[in-house]
C-alpha beads as a LAMMPS data file, in Angstrom:
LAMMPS data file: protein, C-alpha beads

234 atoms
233 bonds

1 atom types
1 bond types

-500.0 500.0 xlo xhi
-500.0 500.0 ylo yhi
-500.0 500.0 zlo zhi

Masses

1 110.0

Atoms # bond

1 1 1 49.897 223.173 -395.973
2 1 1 48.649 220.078 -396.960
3 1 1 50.669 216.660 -396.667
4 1 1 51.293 214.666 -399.605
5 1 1 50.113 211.147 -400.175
6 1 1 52.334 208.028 -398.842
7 1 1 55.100 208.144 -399.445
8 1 1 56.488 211.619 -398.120
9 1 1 60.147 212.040 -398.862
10 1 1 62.054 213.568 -395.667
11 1 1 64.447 216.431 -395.952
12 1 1 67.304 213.893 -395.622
13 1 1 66.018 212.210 -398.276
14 1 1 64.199 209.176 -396.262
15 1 1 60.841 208.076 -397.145
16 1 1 58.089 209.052 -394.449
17 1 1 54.451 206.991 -393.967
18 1 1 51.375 209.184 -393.526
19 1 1 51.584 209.666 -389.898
20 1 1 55.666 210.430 -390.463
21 1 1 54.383 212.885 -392.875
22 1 1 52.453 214.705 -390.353
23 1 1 54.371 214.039 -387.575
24 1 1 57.676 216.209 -389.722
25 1 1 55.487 219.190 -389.959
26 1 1 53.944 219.245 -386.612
27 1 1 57.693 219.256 -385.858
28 1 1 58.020 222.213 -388.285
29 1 1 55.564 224.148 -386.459
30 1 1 56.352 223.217 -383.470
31 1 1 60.019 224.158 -383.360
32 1 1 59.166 227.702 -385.677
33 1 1 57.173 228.509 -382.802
34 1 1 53.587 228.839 -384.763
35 1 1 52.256 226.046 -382.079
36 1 1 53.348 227.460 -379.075
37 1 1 54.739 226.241 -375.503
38 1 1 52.003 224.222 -373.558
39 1 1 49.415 225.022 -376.740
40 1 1 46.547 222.057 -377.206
41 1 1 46.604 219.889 -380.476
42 1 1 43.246 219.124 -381.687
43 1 1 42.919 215.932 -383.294
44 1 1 40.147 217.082 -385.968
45 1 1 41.624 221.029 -386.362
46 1 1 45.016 219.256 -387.165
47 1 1 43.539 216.796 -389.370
48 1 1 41.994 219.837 -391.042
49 1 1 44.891 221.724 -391.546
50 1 1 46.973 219.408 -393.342
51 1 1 44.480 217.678 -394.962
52 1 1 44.573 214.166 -393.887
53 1 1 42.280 212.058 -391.754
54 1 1 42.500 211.463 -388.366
55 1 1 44.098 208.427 -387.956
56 1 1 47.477 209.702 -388.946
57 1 1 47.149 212.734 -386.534
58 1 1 46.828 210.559 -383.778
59 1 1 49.918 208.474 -385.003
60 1 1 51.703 211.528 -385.462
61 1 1 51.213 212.459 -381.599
62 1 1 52.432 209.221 -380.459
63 1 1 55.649 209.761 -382.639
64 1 1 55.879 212.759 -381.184
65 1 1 55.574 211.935 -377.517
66 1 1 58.060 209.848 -378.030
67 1 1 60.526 212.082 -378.764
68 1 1 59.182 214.793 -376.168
69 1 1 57.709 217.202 -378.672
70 1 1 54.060 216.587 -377.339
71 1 1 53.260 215.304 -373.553
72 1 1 49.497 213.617 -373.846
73 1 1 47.865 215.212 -370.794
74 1 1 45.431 213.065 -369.315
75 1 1 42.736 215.863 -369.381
76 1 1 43.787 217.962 -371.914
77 1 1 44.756 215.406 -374.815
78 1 1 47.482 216.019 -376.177
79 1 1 49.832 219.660 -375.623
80 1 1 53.060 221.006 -377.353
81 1 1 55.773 220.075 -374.332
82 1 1 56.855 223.193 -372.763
83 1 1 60.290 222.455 -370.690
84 1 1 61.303 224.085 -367.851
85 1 1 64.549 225.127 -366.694
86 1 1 64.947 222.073 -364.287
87 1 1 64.206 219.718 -366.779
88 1 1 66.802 221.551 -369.171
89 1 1 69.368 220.867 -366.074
90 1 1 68.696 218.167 -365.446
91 1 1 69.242 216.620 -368.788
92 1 1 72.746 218.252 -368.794
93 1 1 73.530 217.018 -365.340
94 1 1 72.668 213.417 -366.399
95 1 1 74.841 214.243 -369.787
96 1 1 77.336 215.330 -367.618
97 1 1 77.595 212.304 -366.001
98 1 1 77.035 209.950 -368.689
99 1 1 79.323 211.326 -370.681
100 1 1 82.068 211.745 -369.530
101 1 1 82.080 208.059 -368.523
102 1 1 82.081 207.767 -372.302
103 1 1 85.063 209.536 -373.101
104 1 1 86.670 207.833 -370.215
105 1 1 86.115 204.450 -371.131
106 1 1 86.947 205.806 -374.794
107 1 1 90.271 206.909 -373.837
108 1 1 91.736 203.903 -372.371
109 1 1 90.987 201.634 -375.854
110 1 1 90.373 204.226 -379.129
111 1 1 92.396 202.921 -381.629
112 1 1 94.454 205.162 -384.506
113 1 1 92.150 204.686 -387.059
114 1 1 89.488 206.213 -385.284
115 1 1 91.410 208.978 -383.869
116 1 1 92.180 209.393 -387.345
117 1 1 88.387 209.949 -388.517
118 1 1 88.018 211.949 -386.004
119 1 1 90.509 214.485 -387.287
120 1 1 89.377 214.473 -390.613
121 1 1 85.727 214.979 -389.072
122 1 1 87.157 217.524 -387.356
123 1 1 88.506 219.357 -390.614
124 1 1 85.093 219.233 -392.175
125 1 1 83.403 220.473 -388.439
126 1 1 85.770 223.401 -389.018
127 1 1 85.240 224.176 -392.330
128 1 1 81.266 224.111 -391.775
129 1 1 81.903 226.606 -388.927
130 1 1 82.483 229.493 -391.868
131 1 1 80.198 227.904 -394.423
132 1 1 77.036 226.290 -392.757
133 1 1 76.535 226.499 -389.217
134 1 1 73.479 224.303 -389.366
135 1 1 75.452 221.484 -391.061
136 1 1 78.025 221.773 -388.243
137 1 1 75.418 221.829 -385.479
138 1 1 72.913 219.577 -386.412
139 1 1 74.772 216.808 -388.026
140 1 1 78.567 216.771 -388.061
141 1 1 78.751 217.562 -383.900
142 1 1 76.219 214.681 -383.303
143 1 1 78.798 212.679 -385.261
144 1 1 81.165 213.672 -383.582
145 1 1 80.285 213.225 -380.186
146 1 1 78.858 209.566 -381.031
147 1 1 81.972 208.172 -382.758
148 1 1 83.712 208.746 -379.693
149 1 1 81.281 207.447 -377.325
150 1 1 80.490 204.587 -379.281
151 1 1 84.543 203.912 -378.744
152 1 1 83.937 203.106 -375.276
153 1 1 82.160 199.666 -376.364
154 1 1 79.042 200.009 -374.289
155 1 1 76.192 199.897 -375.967
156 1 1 73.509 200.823 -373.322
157 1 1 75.599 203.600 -372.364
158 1 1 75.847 205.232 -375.938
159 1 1 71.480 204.448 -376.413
160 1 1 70.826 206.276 -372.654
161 1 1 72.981 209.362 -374.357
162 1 1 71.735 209.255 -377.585
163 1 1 68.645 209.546 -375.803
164 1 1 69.622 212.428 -373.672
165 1 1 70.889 214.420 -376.494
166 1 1 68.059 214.225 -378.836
167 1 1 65.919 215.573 -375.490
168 1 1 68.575 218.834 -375.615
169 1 1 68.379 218.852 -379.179
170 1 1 64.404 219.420 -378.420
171 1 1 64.878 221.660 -375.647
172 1 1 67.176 223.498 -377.814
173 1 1 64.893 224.147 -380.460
174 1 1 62.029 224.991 -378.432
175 1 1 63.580 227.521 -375.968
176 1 1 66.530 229.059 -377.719
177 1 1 67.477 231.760 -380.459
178 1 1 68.740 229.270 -383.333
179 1 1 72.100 231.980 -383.586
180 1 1 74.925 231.777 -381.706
181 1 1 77.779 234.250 -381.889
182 1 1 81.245 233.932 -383.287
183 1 1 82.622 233.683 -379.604
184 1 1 80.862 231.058 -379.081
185 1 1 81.608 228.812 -382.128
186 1 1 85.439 229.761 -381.832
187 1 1 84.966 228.093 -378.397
188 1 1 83.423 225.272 -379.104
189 1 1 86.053 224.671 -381.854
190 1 1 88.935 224.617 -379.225
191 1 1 86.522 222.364 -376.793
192 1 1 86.427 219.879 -379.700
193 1 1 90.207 220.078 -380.655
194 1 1 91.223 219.355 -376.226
195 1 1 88.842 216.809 -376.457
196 1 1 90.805 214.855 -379.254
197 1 1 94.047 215.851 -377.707
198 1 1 93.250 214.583 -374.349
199 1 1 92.439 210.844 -376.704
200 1 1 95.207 211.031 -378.393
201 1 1 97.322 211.318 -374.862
202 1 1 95.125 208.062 -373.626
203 1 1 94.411 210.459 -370.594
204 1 1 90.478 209.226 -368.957
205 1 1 90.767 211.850 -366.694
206 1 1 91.750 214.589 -368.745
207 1 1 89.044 213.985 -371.509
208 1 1 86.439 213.344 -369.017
209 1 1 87.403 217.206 -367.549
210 1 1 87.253 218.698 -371.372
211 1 1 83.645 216.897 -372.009
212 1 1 82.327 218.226 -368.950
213 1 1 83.672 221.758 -369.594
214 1 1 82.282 221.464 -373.125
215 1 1 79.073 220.220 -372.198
216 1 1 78.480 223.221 -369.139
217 1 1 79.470 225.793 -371.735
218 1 1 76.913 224.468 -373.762
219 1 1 74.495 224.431 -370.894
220 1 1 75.095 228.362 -370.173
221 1 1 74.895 229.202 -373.237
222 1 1 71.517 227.491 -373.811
223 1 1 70.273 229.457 -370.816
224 1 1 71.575 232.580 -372.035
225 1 1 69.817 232.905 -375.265
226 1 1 65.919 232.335 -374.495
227 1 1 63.577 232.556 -377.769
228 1 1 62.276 236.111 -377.861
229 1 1 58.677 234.468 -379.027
230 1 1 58.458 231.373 -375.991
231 1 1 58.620 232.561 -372.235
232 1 1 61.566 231.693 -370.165
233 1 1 61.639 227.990 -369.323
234 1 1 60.725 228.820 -365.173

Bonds

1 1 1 2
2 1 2 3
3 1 3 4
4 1 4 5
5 1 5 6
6 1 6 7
7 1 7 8
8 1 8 9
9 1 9 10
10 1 10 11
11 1 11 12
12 1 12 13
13 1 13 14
14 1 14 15
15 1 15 16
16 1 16 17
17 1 17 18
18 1 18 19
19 1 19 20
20 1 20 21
21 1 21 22
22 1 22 23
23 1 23 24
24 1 24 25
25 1 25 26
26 1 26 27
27 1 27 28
28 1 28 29
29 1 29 30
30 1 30 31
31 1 31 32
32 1 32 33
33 1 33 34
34 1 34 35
35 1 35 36
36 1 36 37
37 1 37 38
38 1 38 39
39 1 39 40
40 1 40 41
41 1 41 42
42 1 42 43
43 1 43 44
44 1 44 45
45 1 45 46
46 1 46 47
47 1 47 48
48 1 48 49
49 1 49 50
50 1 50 51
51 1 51 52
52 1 52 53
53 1 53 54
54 1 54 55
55 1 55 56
56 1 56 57
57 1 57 58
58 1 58 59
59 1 59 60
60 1 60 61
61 1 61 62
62 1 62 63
63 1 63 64
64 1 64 65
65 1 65 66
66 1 66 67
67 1 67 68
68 1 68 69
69 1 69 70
70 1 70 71
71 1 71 72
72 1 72 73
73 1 73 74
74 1 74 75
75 1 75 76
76 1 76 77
77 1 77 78
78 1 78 79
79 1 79 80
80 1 80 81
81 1 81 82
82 1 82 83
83 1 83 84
84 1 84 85
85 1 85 86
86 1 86 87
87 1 87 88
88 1 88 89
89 1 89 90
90 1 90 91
91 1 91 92
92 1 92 93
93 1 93 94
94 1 94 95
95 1 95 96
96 1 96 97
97 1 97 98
98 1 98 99
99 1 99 100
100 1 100 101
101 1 101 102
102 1 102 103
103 1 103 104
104 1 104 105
105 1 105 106
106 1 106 107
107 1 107 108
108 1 108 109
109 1 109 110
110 1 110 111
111 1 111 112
112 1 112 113
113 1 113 114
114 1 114 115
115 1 115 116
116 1 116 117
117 1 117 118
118 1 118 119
119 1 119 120
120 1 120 121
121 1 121 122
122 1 122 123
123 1 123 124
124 1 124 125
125 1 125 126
126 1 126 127
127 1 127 128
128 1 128 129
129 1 129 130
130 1 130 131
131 1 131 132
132 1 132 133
133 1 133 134
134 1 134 135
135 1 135 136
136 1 136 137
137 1 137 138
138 1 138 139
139 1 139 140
140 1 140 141
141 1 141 142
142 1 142 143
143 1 143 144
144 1 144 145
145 1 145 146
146 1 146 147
147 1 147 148
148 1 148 149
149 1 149 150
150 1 150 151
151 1 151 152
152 1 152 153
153 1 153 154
154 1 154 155
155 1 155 156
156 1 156 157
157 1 157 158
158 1 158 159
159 1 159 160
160 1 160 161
161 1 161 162
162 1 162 163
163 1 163 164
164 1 164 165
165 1 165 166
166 1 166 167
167 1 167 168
168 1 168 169
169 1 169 170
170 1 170 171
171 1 171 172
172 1 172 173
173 1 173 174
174 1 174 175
175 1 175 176
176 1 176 177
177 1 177 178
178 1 178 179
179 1 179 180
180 1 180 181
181 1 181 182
182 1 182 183
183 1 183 184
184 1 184 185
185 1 185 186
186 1 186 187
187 1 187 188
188 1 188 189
189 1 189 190
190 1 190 191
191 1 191 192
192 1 192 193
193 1 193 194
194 1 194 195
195 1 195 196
196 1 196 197
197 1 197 198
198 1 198 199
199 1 199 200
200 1 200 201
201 1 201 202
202 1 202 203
203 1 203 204
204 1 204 205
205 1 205 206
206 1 206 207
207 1 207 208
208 1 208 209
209 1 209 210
210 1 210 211
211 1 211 212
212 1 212 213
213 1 213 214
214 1 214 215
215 1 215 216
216 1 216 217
217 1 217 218
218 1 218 219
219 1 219 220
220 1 220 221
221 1 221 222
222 1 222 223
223 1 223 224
224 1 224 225
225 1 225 226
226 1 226 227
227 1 227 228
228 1 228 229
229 1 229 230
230 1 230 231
231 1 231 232
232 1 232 233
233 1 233 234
């Protein structure tokens, strides 16, 4: 599949250079699993295969390092990351802790009108539970979970787990079936609904417990559901 000339509109609708171009469907494969775990890009094969020159590959794998998709290996050039299960706990330990800091310092100064938005984001979280999983996952509970944190006024805080999350949302994508079962969502549905509760009350302690509850659930059920086409992150 060839890339199309400058400028490449995204699936959300945001115009891409060149090297964004490639760097969306090396994501694409990457994620689909057709470049597997710990598999070597080739600057010129790559080029080849989507039909652009070099110089926008190479772009494309710094973009992607960035966000942990590709680790340049100082012998091997650069290789599709392939996490293991320490660095998937680790992340959610540091979450863990960041976290529910967040919702701590949240707690103690959220004012109505945000507890209000979150309700109504709520509503629509709920509703995408029965009509588009994907939208709930992918966009509405990053929402979510950032309007609160982003309550608690810190700003380095909220960038250190923005950054965390968008490593789970790669670990996610590279080592787990993209299905979860009904169980599951019903779960995470109450997790979300305590977590607003526990705001509402202006209890610290309280939210902090339903964050870190939400966030472990989330971690055992990431390790319960390996891809059947990527070995088990060991």
């Amino acid at each position: 599949m060839a890339v199309p000339a400058d400028p490449f509109t995204a699936p959300d609708g945001m115009p891409l250079t060149r090297a964004g171009a490639v760097a969306q469907r090396l994501r694409e494969l990457i994620t689909a699993g057709e470049l597997p775990l710990g598999s070597r890009l080739r600057q010129n094969e790559i080029a080849e295969r989507l039909g652009v020159s070099s110089t926008p590959v190479r772009e494309a794998f710094l973009l992607l390092a960035r966000e942990g998709l590709v680790h340049q290996d100082t012998h091997r050039g650069a290789v599709v990351f392939s996490p293991t299960a320490a660095d998937v706990q680790e992340n959610y330990e540091l979450r863990i802790a960041l976290e529910c800091l967040a919702v701590e310092l949240a707690a103690k100064q959220i004012g109505p009108r945000q507890l209000d938005e979150l309700d109504a984001l709520l509503v629509r979280m709920n509703e995408a539970l029965r009509t588009d999983v994907d939208l709930h996952t992918k966009v509405l509970n990053r929402q979510f979970h950032t309007m609160i944190y982003r309550a608690a006024d810190r700003p380095k805080l909220l960038e250190m787990i923005d950054t965390l999350r968008d490593t789970a949302t790669i670990h996610q994508a590279l080592l787990i079936q993209p299905t979860v079962s009904k169980d599951y969502l019903d779960a995470v549905r109450a997790e979300h609904q305590e977590i607003i509760a526990a705001l509402r009350a202006r209890a610290p302690k309280r939210a902090a417990r339903a964050v870190r509850a939400h966030i472990e659930h989330n971690y055992a059920e990431t390790m319960a559901r390996p891809r059947a086409d990527q070995a088990d992150p060991t």
